[in-house]
TORMAR-90698 format. One record per atom (N, C-alpha, C): residue in one letter; x, y, z. Coordinates in steps of 0.02 Angstrom, whole numbers, plus 50000, padded with zeros to 5 digits. Atoms other than C-alpha are relative to their C-alpha. Example, Ala and Ser with C-alpha at 12.3 -4.5 7.8 and 13.67 -1.06 7.14 Angstrom:
# residues 2
A500454994150000;A506154977550390;A500455006050000;S499584994149997;S506844994750357;S499615005550037;
This chain:
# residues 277
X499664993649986;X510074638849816;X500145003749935;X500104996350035;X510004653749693;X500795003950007;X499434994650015;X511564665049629;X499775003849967;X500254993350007;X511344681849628;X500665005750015;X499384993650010;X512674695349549;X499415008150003;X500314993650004;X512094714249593;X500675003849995;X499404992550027;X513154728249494;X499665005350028;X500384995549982;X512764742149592;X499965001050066;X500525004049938;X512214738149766;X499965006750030;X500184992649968;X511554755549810;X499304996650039;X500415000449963;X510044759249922;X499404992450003;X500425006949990;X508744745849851;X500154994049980;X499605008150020;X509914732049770;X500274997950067;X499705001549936;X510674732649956;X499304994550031;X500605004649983;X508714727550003;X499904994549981;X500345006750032;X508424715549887;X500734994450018;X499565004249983;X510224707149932;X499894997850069;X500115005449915;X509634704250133;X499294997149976;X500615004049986;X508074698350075;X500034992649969;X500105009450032;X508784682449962;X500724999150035;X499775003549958;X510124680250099;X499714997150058;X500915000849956;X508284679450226;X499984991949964;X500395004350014;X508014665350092;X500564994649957;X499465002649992;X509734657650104;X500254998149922;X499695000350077;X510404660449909;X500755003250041;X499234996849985;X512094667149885;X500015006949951;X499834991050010;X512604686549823;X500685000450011;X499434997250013;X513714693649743;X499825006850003;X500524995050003;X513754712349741;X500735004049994;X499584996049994;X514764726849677;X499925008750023;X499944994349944;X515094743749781;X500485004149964;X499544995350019;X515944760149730;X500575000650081;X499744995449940;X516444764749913;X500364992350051;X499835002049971;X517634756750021;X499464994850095;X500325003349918;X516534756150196;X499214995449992;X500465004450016;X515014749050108;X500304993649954;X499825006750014;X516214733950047;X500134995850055;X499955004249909;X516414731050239;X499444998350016;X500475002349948;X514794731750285;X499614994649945;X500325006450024;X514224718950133;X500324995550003;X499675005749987;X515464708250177;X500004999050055;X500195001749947;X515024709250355;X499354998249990;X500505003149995;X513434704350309;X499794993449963;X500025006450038;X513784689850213;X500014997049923;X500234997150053;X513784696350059;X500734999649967;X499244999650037;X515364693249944;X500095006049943;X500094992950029;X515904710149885;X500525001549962;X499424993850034;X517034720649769;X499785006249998;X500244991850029;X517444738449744;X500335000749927;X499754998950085;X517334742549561;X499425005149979;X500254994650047;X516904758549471;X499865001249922;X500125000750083;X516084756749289;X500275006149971;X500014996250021;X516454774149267;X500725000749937;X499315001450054;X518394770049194;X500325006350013;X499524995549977;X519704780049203;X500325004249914;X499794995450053;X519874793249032;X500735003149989;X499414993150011;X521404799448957;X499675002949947;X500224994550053;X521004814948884;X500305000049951;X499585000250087;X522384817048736;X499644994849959;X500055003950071;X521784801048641;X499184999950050;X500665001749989;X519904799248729;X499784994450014;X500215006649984;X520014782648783;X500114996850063;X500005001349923;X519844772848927;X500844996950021;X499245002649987;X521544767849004;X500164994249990;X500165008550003;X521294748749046;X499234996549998;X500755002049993;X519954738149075;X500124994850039;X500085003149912;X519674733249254;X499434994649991;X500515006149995;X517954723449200;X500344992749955;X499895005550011;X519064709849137;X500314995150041;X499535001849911;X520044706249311;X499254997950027;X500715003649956;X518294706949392;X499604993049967;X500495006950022;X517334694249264;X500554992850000;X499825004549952;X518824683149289;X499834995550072;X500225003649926;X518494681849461;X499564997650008;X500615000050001;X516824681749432;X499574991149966;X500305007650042;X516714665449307;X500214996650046;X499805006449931;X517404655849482;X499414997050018;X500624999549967;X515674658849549;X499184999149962;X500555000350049;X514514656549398;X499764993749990;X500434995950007;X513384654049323;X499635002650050;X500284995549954;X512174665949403;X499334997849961;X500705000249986;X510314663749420;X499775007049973;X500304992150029;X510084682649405;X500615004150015;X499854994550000;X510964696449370;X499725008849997;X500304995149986;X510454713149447;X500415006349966;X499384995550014;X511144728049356;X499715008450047;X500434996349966;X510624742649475;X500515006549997;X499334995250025;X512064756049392;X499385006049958;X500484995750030;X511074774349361;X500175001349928;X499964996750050;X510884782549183;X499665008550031;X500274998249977;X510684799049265;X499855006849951;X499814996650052;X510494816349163;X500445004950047;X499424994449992;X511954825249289;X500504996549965;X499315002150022;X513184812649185;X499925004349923;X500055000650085;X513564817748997;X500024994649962;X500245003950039;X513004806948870;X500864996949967;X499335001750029;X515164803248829;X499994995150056;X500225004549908;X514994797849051;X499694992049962;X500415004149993;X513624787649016;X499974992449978;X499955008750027;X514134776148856;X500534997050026;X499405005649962;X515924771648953;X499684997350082;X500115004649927;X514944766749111;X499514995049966;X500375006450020;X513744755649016;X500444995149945;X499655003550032;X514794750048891;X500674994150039;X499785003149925;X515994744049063;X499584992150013;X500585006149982;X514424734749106;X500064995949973;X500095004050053;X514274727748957;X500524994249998;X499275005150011;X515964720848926;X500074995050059;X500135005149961;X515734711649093;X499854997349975;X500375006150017;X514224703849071;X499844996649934;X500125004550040;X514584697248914;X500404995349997;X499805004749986;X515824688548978;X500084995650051;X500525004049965;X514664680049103;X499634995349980;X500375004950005;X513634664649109;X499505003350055;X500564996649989;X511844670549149;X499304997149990;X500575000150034;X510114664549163;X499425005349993;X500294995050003;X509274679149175;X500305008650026;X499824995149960;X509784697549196;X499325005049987;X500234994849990;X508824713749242;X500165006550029;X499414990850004;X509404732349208;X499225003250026;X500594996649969;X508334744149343;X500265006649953;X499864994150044;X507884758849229;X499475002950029;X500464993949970;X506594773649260;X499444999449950;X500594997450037;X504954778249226;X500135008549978;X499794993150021;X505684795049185;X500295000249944;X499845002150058;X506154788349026;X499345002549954;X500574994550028;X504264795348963;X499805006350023;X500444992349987;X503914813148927;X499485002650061;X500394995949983;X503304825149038;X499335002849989;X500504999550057;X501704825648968;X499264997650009;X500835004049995;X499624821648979;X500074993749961;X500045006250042;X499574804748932;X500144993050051;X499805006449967;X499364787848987;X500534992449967;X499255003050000;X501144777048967;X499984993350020;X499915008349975;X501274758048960;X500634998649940;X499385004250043;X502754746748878;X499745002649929;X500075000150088;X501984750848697;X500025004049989;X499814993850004;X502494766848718;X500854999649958;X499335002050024;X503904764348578;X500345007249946;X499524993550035;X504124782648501;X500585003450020;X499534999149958;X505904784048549;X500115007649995;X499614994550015;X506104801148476;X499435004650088;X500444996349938;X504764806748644;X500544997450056;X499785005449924;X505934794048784;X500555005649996;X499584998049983;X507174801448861;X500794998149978;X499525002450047;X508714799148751;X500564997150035;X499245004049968;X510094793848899;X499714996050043;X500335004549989;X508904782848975;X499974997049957;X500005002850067;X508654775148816;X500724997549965;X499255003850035;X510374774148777;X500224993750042;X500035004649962;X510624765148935;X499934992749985;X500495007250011;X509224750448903;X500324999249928;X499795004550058;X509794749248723;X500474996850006;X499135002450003;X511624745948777;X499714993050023;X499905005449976;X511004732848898;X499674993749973;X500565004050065;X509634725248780;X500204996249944;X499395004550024;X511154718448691;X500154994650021;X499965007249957;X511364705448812;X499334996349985;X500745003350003;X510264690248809;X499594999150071;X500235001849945;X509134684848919;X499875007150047;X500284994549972;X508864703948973;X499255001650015;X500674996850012;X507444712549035;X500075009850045;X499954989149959;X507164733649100;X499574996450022;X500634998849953;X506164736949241;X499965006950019;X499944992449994;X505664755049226;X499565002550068;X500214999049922;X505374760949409;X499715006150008;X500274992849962;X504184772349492;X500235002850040;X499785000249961;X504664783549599;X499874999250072;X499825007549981;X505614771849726;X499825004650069;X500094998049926;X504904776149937;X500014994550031;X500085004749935;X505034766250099;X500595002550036;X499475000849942;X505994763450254;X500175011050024;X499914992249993;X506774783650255;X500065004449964;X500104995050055;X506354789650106;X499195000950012;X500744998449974;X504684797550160;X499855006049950;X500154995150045;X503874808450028;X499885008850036;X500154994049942;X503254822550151;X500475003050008;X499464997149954;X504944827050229;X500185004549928;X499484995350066;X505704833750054;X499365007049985;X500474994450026;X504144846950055;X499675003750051;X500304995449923;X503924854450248;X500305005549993;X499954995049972;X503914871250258;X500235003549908;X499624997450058;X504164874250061;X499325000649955;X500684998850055;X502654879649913;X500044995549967;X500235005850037;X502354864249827;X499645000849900;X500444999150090;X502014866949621;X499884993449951;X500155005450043;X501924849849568;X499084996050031;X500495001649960;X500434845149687;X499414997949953;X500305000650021;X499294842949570;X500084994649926;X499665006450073;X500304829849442;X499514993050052;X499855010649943;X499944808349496;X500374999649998;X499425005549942;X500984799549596;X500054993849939;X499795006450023;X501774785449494;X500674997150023;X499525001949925;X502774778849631;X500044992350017;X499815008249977;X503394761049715;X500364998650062;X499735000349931;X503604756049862;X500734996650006;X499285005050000;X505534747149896;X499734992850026;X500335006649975;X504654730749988;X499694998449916;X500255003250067;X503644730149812;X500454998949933;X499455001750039;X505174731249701;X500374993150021;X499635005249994;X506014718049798;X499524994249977;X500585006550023;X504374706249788;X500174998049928;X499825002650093;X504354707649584;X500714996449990;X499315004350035;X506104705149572;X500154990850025;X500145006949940;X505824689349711;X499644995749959;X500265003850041;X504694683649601;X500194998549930;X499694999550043;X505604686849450;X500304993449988;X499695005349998;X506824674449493;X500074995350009;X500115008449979;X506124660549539;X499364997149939;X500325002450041;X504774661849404;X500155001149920;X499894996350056;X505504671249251;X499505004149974;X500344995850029;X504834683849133;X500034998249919;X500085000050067;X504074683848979;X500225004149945;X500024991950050;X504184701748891;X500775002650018;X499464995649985;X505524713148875;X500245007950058;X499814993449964;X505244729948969;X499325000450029;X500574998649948;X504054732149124;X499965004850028;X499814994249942;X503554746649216;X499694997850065;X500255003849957;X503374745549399;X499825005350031;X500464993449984;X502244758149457;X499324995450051;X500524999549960;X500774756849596;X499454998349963;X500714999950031;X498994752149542;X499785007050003;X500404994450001;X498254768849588;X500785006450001;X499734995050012;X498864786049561;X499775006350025;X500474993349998;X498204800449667;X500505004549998;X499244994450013;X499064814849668;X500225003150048;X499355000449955;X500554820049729;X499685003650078;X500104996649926;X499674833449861;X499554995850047;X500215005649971;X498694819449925;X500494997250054;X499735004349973;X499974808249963;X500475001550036;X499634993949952;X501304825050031;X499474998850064;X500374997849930;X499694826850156;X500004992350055;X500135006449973;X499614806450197;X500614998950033;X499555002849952;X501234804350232;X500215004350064;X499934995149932;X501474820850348;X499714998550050;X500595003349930;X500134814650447;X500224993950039;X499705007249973;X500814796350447;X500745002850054;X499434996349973;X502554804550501;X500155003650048;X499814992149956;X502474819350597;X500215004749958;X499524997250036;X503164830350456;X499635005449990;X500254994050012;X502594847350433;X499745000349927;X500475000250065;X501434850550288;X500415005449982;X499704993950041;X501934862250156;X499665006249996;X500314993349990;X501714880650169;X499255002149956;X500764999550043;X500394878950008;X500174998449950;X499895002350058;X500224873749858;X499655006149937;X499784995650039;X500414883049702;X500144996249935;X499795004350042;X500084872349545;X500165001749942;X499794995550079;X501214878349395;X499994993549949;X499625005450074;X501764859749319;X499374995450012;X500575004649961;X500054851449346;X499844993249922;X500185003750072;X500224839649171;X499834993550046;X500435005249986;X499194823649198;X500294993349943;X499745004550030;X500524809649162;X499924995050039;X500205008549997;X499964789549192;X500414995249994;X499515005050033;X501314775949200;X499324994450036;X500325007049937;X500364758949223;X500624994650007;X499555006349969;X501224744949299;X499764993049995;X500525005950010;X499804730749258;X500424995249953;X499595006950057;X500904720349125;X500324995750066;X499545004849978;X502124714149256;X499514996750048;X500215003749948;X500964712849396;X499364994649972;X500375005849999;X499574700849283;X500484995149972;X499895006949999;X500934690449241;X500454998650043;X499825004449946;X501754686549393;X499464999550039;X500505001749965;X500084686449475;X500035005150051;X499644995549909;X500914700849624;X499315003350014;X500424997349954;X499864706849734;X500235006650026;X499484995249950;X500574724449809;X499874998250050;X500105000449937;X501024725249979;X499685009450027;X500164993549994;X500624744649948;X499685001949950;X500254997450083;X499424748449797;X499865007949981;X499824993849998;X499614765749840;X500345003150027;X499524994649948;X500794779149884;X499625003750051;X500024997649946;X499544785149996;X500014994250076;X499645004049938;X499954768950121;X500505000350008;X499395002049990;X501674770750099;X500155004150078;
Protein backbone atom coordinates (compact mmCIF):
# COMPACT_ATOMS: atom_id res chain seq x y z
CA UNK A 1 0.00 0.00 0.00
CA UNK A 2 1.31 3.41 -1.31
CA UNK A 3 0.95 7.01 0.53
CA UNK A 4 -0.02 9.62 -1.40
CA UNK A 5 -0.11 13.55 -0.16
CA UNK A 6 -1.87 15.85 -2.98
CA UNK A 7 -1.51 19.80 -2.26
CA UNK A 8 -4.02 21.00 -4.35
CA UNK A 9 -6.67 18.51 -5.22
CA UNK A 10 -8.29 20.50 -8.05
CA UNK A 11 -9.83 19.01 -11.22
CA UNK A 12 -7.02 16.35 -12.19
CA UNK A 13 -5.21 15.64 -8.74
CA UNK A 14 -9.01 14.84 -7.72
CA UNK A 15 -8.58 12.08 -10.79
CA UNK A 16 -5.53 10.81 -10.04
CA UNK A 17 -6.68 10.47 -6.14
CA UNK A 18 -9.86 7.91 -7.23
CA UNK A 19 -7.66 6.17 -9.37
CA UNK A 20 -4.89 5.01 -6.48
CA UNK A 21 -7.91 4.60 -4.12
CA UNK A 22 -9.27 1.99 -7.48
CA UNK A 23 -5.77 0.53 -6.46
CA UNK A 24 -6.32 0.53 -2.74
CA UNK A 25 -3.27 3.09 -1.53
CA UNK A 26 -4.11 5.72 0.90
CA UNK A 27 -4.50 9.82 0.11
CA UNK A 28 -4.05 12.52 1.55
CA UNK A 29 -5.27 15.65 -0.09
CA UNK A 30 -5.55 19.35 0.47
CA UNK A 31 -8.72 21.57 -0.64
CA UNK A 32 -9.28 25.37 -0.56
CA UNK A 33 -13.15 25.03 -0.36
CA UNK A 34 -15.19 23.78 2.32
CA UNK A 35 -17.81 21.39 0.17
CA UNK A 36 -14.99 19.74 -1.74
CA UNK A 37 -13.47 18.68 1.84
CA UNK A 38 -16.89 16.81 2.19
CA UNK A 39 -16.97 15.28 -0.82
CA UNK A 40 -13.08 13.95 -0.43
CA UNK A 41 -13.77 12.79 2.68
CA UNK A 42 -16.88 11.17 1.55
CA UNK A 43 -14.94 9.50 -0.75
CA UNK A 44 -12.40 8.14 1.33
CA UNK A 45 -10.04 10.47 0.96
CA UNK A 46 -8.49 12.12 4.22
CA UNK A 47 -8.80 15.82 3.72
CA UNK A 48 -7.92 19.37 4.93
CA UNK A 49 -8.83 22.83 4.06
CA UNK A 50 -5.72 24.90 3.76
CA UNK A 51 -4.91 27.95 1.67
CA UNK A 52 -1.08 28.45 0.64
CA UNK A 53 -2.01 31.81 -0.27
CA UNK A 54 -1.36 33.24 3.66
CA UNK A 55 -2.82 35.86 5.04
CA UNK A 56 -0.65 39.55 4.39
CA UNK A 57 -0.44 42.38 6.64
CA UNK A 58 0.07 45.22 4.63
CA UNK A 59 1.96 47.85 7.09
CA UNK A 60 5.03 45.49 7.62
CA UNK A 61 4.48 43.02 4.32
CA UNK A 62 4.53 39.91 5.97
CA UNK A 63 2.63 37.01 6.35
CA UNK A 64 0.71 36.90 9.71
CA UNK A 65 1.33 33.21 10.95
CA UNK A 66 2.15 30.17 9.51
CA UNK A 67 -0.65 27.69 9.20
CA UNK A 68 1.81 25.15 7.12
CA UNK A 69 3.32 24.28 10.43
CA UNK A 70 -0.10 23.05 12.25
CA UNK A 71 -0.76 21.15 8.97
CA UNK A 72 2.87 19.33 8.61
CA UNK A 73 2.42 18.46 12.24
CA UNK A 74 -0.46 16.60 11.51
CA UNK A 75 0.89 15.51 8.61
CA UNK A 76 4.29 13.74 10.08
CA UNK A 77 1.39 11.28 11.93
CA UNK A 78 0.83 9.87 8.49
CA UNK A 79 4.29 9.80 6.87
CA UNK A 80 6.38 9.10 5.21
CA UNK A 81 4.74 9.47 1.86
CA UNK A 82 5.48 7.51 -1.27
CA UNK A 83 4.63 10.57 -3.38
CA UNK A 84 3.92 13.82 -3.03
CA UNK A 85 1.67 15.57 -5.58
CA UNK A 86 2.01 19.30 -5.58
CA UNK A 87 -0.87 20.33 -8.02
CA UNK A 88 -0.94 24.35 -6.57
CA UNK A 89 -1.11 26.84 -9.95
CA UNK A 90 1.71 29.49 -10.79
CA UNK A 91 -0.79 31.40 -12.76
CA UNK A 92 0.04 34.93 -14.54
CA UNK A 93 -3.57 36.52 -12.95
CA UNK A 94 -1.45 36.26 -9.46
CA UNK A 95 1.48 38.91 -8.99
CA UNK A 96 4.77 37.73 -8.80
CA UNK A 97 4.70 39.13 -4.59
CA UNK A 98 1.09 36.32 -4.71
CA UNK A 99 3.08 33.85 -6.15
CA UNK A 100 6.50 33.64 -3.97
CA UNK A 101 4.14 33.51 -0.52
CA UNK A 102 2.07 30.66 -2.03
CA UNK A 103 5.11 28.65 -3.01
CA UNK A 104 7.25 29.56 -0.46
CA UNK A 105 3.92 28.12 1.97
CA UNK A 106 4.52 25.00 -0.03
CA UNK A 107 7.77 24.93 0.57
CA UNK A 108 7.96 25.37 4.24
CA UNK A 109 5.64 22.33 4.43
CA UNK A 110 7.29 20.02 2.49
CA UNK A 111 10.41 20.48 3.96
CA UNK A 112 9.20 19.50 6.88
CA UNK A 113 8.05 16.17 5.41
CA UNK A 114 9.47 12.77 4.98
CA UNK A 115 9.22 12.01 1.21
CA UNK A 116 10.20 9.55 -1.32
CA UNK A 117 9.45 11.20 -4.16
CA UNK A 118 7.59 14.47 -4.97
CA UNK A 119 6.16 16.02 -8.23
CA UNK A 120 5.27 19.82 -8.85
CA UNK A 121 2.55 19.86 -12.03
CA UNK A 122 3.89 22.85 -14.01
CA UNK A 123 2.98 24.02 -17.70
CA UNK A 124 4.10 23.76 -20.97
CA UNK A 125 3.39 27.46 -21.14
CA UNK A 126 6.50 28.00 -19.48
CA UNK A 127 8.11 28.17 -23.36
CA UNK A 128 7.78 31.13 -25.56
CA UNK A 129 5.26 31.75 -27.90
CA UNK A 130 7.27 31.13 -30.70
CA UNK A 131 8.37 28.74 -34.02
CA UNK A 132 10.36 26.28 -32.49
CA UNK A 133 10.56 22.89 -31.40
CA UNK A 134 10.77 22.66 -27.23
CA UNK A 135 12.09 19.68 -25.26
CA UNK A 136 13.59 19.65 -21.48
CA UNK A 137 17.00 21.17 -22.96
CA UNK A 138 15.32 24.05 -23.53
CA UNK A 139 17.35 25.89 -20.61
CA UNK A 140 17.44 29.70 -21.77
CA UNK A 141 15.60 30.93 -18.83
CA UNK A 142 15.71 34.52 -19.93
CA UNK A 143 12.93 33.02 -23.07
CA UNK A 144 10.64 30.72 -20.03
CA UNK A 145 8.16 32.30 -18.61
CA UNK A 146 9.55 34.02 -15.52
CA UNK A 147 6.53 33.02 -12.81
CA UNK A 148 6.44 29.66 -14.01
CA UNK A 149 9.99 29.47 -13.53
CA UNK A 150 9.91 30.97 -10.33
CA UNK A 151 7.50 28.41 -9.29
CA UNK A 152 9.73 25.14 -10.39
CA UNK A 153 12.81 26.84 -9.00
CA UNK A 154 11.16 27.30 -5.53
CA UNK A 155 10.12 23.68 -5.61
CA UNK A 156 13.44 22.29 -7.17
CA UNK A 157 14.77 23.08 -3.72
CA UNK A 158 13.31 20.12 -2.34
CA UNK A 159 14.90 16.76 -2.90
CA UNK A 160 13.79 14.10 -4.56
CA UNK A 161 11.70 16.61 -6.86
CA UNK A 162 10.70 16.41 -10.27
CA UNK A 163 8.25 19.16 -12.78
CA UNK A 164 5.95 17.77 -15.07
CA UNK A 165 5.28 20.49 -17.59
CA UNK A 166 1.69 19.76 -18.90
CA UNK A 167 0.02 20.05 -22.17
CA UNK A 168 -2.90 21.41 -22.50
CA UNK A 169 -4.92 19.20 -19.93
CA UNK A 170 -8.71 17.66 -21.89
CA UNK A 171 -11.08 14.81 -21.01
CA UNK A 172 -14.18 13.85 -19.26
CA UNK A 173 -15.91 17.80 -19.73
CA UNK A 174 -13.38 19.65 -20.82
CA UNK A 175 -14.07 19.20 -24.56
CA UNK A 176 -11.98 21.44 -26.80
CA UNK A 177 -14.86 22.29 -29.37
CA UNK A 178 -17.40 23.73 -26.91
CA UNK A 179 -15.02 26.85 -25.93
CA UNK A 180 -15.15 27.80 -29.90
CA UNK A 181 -19.05 27.31 -31.25
CA UNK A 182 -20.33 29.99 -32.83
CA UNK A 183 -17.06 32.28 -32.37
CA UNK A 184 -13.98 33.18 -35.32
CA UNK A 185 -11.24 31.08 -34.31
CA UNK A 186 -7.49 32.92 -34.88
CA UNK A 187 -5.37 30.46 -33.38
CA UNK A 188 -6.49 27.55 -35.77
CA UNK A 189 -3.66 27.24 -37.42
CA UNK A 190 -0.96 26.89 -34.24
CA UNK A 191 -0.35 22.62 -33.00
CA UNK A 192 -2.10 21.18 -30.48
CA UNK A 193 0.29 20.29 -27.64
CA UNK A 194 -2.27 18.89 -25.47
CA UNK A 195 -2.92 15.76 -22.87
CA UNK A 196 -5.37 13.91 -22.25
CA UNK A 197 -6.35 13.68 -18.06
CA UNK A 198 -6.54 9.54 -18.26
CA UNK A 199 -2.78 10.07 -19.73
CA UNK A 200 -1.57 12.35 -16.96
CA UNK A 201 -2.89 10.05 -14.41
CA UNK A 202 -1.12 6.88 -16.23
CA UNK A 203 2.52 8.75 -16.09
CA UNK A 204 2.04 9.81 -12.74
CA UNK A 205 0.68 5.85 -12.00
CA UNK A 206 3.61 4.90 -13.32
CA UNK A 207 5.71 7.37 -11.77
CA UNK A 208 5.13 5.94 -8.54
CA UNK A 209 5.57 2.72 -8.58
CA UNK A 210 8.60 2.97 -10.89
CA UNK A 211 10.43 6.32 -10.24
CA UNK A 212 12.07 8.83 -12.39
CA UNK A 213 15.25 9.47 -13.52
CA UNK A 214 15.62 13.23 -14.85
CA UNK A 215 14.52 16.30 -13.49
CA UNK A 216 11.84 18.08 -15.66
CA UNK A 217 9.44 16.27 -18.19
CA UNK A 218 7.05 17.53 -20.54
CA UNK A 219 3.88 15.73 -21.02
CA UNK A 220 2.54 16.45 -24.27
CA UNK A 221 0.81 13.97 -26.95
CA UNK A 222 2.97 12.21 -29.59
CA UNK A 223 1.40 14.03 -32.52
CA UNK A 224 0.45 17.57 -32.96
CA UNK A 225 -2.10 18.57 -35.61
CA UNK A 226 -3.48 21.62 -35.39
CA UNK A 227 -5.67 23.16 -33.32
CA UNK A 228 -8.53 23.62 -36.30
CA UNK A 229 -8.29 20.00 -36.84
CA UNK A 230 -8.88 18.85 -33.62
CA UNK A 231 -11.88 22.14 -32.89
CA UNK A 232 -13.48 20.16 -36.09
CA UNK A 233 -12.86 16.38 -34.42
CA UNK A 234 -14.14 17.04 -31.40
CA UNK A 235 -17.46 19.02 -32.66
CA UNK A 236 -18.20 16.14 -34.60
CA UNK A 237 -17.33 13.65 -31.74
CA UNK A 238 -19.72 15.94 -29.49
CA UNK A 239 -22.40 17.54 -31.11
CA UNK A 240 -20.88 21.05 -30.70
CA UNK A 241 -21.30 23.59 -33.23
CA UNK A 242 -18.29 24.37 -35.37
CA UNK A 243 -16.90 27.76 -35.36
CA UNK A 244 -18.24 30.53 -37.45
CA UNK A 245 -14.54 30.50 -39.41
CA UNK A 246 -11.38 30.73 -39.01
CA UNK A 247 -9.27 33.68 -39.29
CA UNK A 248 -5.52 32.92 -38.67
CA UNK A 249 -3.73 36.00 -37.00
CA UNK A 250 -1.39 33.97 -34.22
CA UNK A 251 -0.49 31.05 -36.52
CA UNK A 252 3.37 30.64 -34.89
CA UNK A 253 4.45 26.97 -35.29
CA UNK A 254 5.38 25.99 -31.60
CA UNK A 255 6.43 21.98 -30.79
CA UNK A 256 6.51 20.74 -27.17
CA UNK A 257 7.68 17.00 -27.33
CA UNK A 258 6.79 14.75 -24.64
CA UNK A 259 9.16 11.62 -25.79
CA UNK A 260 11.73 11.82 -22.69
CA UNK A 261 9.15 10.70 -20.17
CA UNK A 262 7.26 8.46 -22.31
CA UNK A 263 10.78 6.28 -23.50
CA UNK A 264 11.56 5.98 -20.08
CA UNK A 265 8.65 4.76 -18.49
CA UNK A 266 7.98 2.77 -21.56
CA UNK A 267 3.90 4.60 -21.62
CA UNK A 268 2.02 3.86 -24.19
CA UNK A 269 -0.85 6.72 -24.66
CA UNK A 270 -4.22 5.84 -24.18
CA UNK A 271 -4.74 8.99 -26.62
CA UNK A 272 -1.64 9.88 -28.88
CA UNK A 273 -3.65 12.55 -30.17
CA UNK A 274 -5.91 15.33 -29.38
CA UNK A 275 -7.75 14.44 -32.31
CA UNK A 276 -9.17 11.07 -30.29
CA UNK A 277 -9.73 12.90 -27.36
Amino acid sequence: MKRILILGCGWLAEEFAHLQLKNMNQVWATTTTEEKYHRLKNDGIFAYVHNFDGAINKASNTIESNPENILAESLKNFGPFDLILTSIPATNRNTVEELQIRFSNVYSLLSRLEFEQHIFLSSVGIYPDMDGFFDESNHQTTHLNPKLLMAEEAMLKLPNTHVFRLGGLFGKQRIFAKYFEDRIVQTGDQPANFIHLEDVCGVLDQALHKGLKETIYNLVTPEHPLKKEVILASAEKYGYKKPLGFQPENSFQKIVSGNKIAQELNYGFKYPSPLYF
